[in-house]
Residue, then its C-alpha position, 0 to 999 in steps of 0.5 A: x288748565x288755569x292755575x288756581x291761585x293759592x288761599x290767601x295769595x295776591x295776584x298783583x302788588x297793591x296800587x301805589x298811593x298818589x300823594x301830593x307831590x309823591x315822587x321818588x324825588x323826595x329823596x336823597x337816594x341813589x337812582x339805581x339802586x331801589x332801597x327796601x331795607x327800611x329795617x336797618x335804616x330808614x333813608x330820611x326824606x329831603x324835607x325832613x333833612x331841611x327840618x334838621x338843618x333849620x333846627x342845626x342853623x338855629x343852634x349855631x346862630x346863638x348856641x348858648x341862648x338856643x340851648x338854655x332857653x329854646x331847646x327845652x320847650x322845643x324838644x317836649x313839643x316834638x316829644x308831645x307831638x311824637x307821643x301824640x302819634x304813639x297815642x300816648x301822653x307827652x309827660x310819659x315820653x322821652x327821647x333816646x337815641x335808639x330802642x337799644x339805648x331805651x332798653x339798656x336804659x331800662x335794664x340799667x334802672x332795675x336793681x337785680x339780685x343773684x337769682x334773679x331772671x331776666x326773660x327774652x324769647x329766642x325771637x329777640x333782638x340780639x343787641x338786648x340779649x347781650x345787654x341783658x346778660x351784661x347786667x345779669x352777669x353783674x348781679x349773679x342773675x340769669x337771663x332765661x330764654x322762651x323757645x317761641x316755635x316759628x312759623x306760628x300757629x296762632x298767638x297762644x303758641x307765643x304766650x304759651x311758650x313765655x308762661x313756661x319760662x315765667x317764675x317767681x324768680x323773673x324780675x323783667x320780661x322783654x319782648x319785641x312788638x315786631x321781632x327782628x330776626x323773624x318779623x313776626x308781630x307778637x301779641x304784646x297785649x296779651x304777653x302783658x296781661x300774662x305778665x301782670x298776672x304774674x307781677x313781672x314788669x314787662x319792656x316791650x322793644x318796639x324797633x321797627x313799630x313806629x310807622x309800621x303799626x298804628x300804635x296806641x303804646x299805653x293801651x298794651x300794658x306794658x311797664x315800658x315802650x321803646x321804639x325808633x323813629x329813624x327807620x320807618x317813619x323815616x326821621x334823622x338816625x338817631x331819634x328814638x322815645x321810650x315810654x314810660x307809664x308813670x308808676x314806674x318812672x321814678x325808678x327810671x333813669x338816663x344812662x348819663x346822669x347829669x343835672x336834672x336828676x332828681x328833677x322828675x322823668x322827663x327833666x333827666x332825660x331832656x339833658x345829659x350833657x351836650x349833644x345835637x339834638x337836631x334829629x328829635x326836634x326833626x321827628x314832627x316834620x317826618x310824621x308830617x311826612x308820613x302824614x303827607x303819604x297816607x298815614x294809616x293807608x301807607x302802613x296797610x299798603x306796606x302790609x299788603x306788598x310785604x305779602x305780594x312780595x313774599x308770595x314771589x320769592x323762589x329759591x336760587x336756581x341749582x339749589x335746594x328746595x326749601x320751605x316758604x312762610x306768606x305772611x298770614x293777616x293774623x297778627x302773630x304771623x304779619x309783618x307790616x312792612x318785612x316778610x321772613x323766610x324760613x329756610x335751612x342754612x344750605x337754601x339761601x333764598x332770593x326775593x323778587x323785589x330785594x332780598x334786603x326786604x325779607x332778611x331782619x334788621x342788623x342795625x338798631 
């Protein structure tokens, strides 16, 4: 008898896309191993690292002329660029180092009061948790967490979850776009729409967005944006942008406040004492890349491979059983580019492309 192939399952991986000159060359990685796990660090491309030193043989060619008089228009072209791709404004975007340095820079902006509510989902990155509740704990606040169920029924299971946690004592709501430890795409839209109603300022951690999603970051309406270029899009580590709609940016500030404070948004984030930044100048050249592969095409193929993927996951032989997830096309169940697996702590699971590529990102 012929199997039946289960609603919603993929017989074959999609086709591999066939860009110009696309070869595993284009890498600096280890031939025998097959690197998946974008999710903690995207492994740079050989022409992006060109880009990088160009940038680096620039600087040290005459440091002094290149970071006082190159440096600033060259890092808000790579900002407009990157804002650009995000489908935002360029005086809206800065550079951090990474999407948790961009909350932390949001949280150590706002001025809590003892009462007050900072609210996280159980789904959240774990990194933001403990900043949230350093900062609350500073100020007599408290950060209280939505209990989002997993797996997902549909996204009102998430906006319901949040909206019975959101009091007149909530002062910020984070949410992650993709979440880390589950990799489940939230509706960030309508959490922000839930939000507003409510007149709570919402961040949104969008780590592993960029590359992954086709973004357009003001249309969600959120107060803020962070996301990292270093993993998906596959940019130098270290390169990362917070967003920020222009209502809120005059309360928003670096973690290091140097000269240009007082001197409008983007100038207090373009310098905060000396430090390299090859890597957002670098961030054109790994959109160009990423451009080169497919853009829009490779994030649906990643999409689709992340759920043939899943579909081949199997438990490890003589061990228990356990529960499978396969990423749905609904939003508030797909991953772009990551699947999870729900299953109990005694039935470890193994992935027939990698591990690594189901398992939630560590790093930041």
């Amino acid at each position: 008898m012929q199997q039946r192939t289960p609603p919603g399952s993929l017989r074959s991986p999609p086709s591999p896309l066939r860009g110009e000159g696309f070869s595993r060359e284009e890498w600096l990685l280890d031939p025998e191993v097959a690197f998946l796990n974008h999710g903690s660090f995207g492994a740079t491309p050989r022409a992006v690292l060109a880009e990088q030193e160009r940038w680096r043989t620039l600087m040290e060619r005459r440091p002094t002329h290149f970071m006082d008089r190159e440096l600033p228009s060259a890092l808000r072209g790579a900002a407009a660029r990157l804002a650009a791709f995000v489908g935002a404004r360029a005086e809206d975007l800065v550079f951090v180092e990474n999407a948790t340095a961009g909350c932390n820079t949001v949280l150590r902006s706002l001025s809590f009061a003892p009462g007050d509510e900072i609210l996280v989902t159980d789904h959240g990155y774990p990194a933001v948790r403990k900043a949230a509740e350093y900062v609350a704990a500073r100020a007599g606040a408290h950060v209280v967490e939505a209990p989002v169920p997993f797996p997902l029924a549909d996204a009102a299971q998430v906006v319901a979850a949040v909206s019975s946690v959101l009091t007149p004592r909530t002062r910020l709501a984070i949410f992650d776009h993709i979440t880390s430890p589950t990799a489940v795409i939230f509706p960030v839209s309508e959490l922000a729409a839930l939000c507003r109603a409510a007149g709570v300022p919402m961040l949104i951690d969008g780590a592993h967005a960029p590359g992954m999603l086709s973004l357009d970051v003001p249309s969600i309406g959120a107060d803020w944006y962070t996301g990292n270029c270093h993993k998906w899009l596959m940019a130098p580590k270290g390169s990362a942008f917070l967003w920020t709609a222009p209502e809120r940016q005059a309360d928003t500030h670096p973690l290091v406040i140097s000269h240009g404070f007082g001197q409008g948004f983007t100038a207090e984030f373009a310098w905060v004492g000396t430090r390299d930044p090859s890597a957002w100048l670098s961030v054109p050249a790994a959109i160009d890349f990423h451009v080169r592969l497919g853009g829009a095409r490779l994030r649906e193929r990643n999409a689709v491979l992340a759920r043939w993927s899943s579909q081949r996951c199997s438990p490890v032989p003589g061990k228990p059983s356990a529960a499978r997830l396969t990423p749905s096309p609904a939003p508030w169940r797909r991953c772009g580019c990551r699947c999870a697996n729900r299953r109990p702590r005694s039935a470890p699971w193994r992935c027939a492309a990698s591990y690594s590529t189901i398992t939630a990102s560590k790093y930041r």
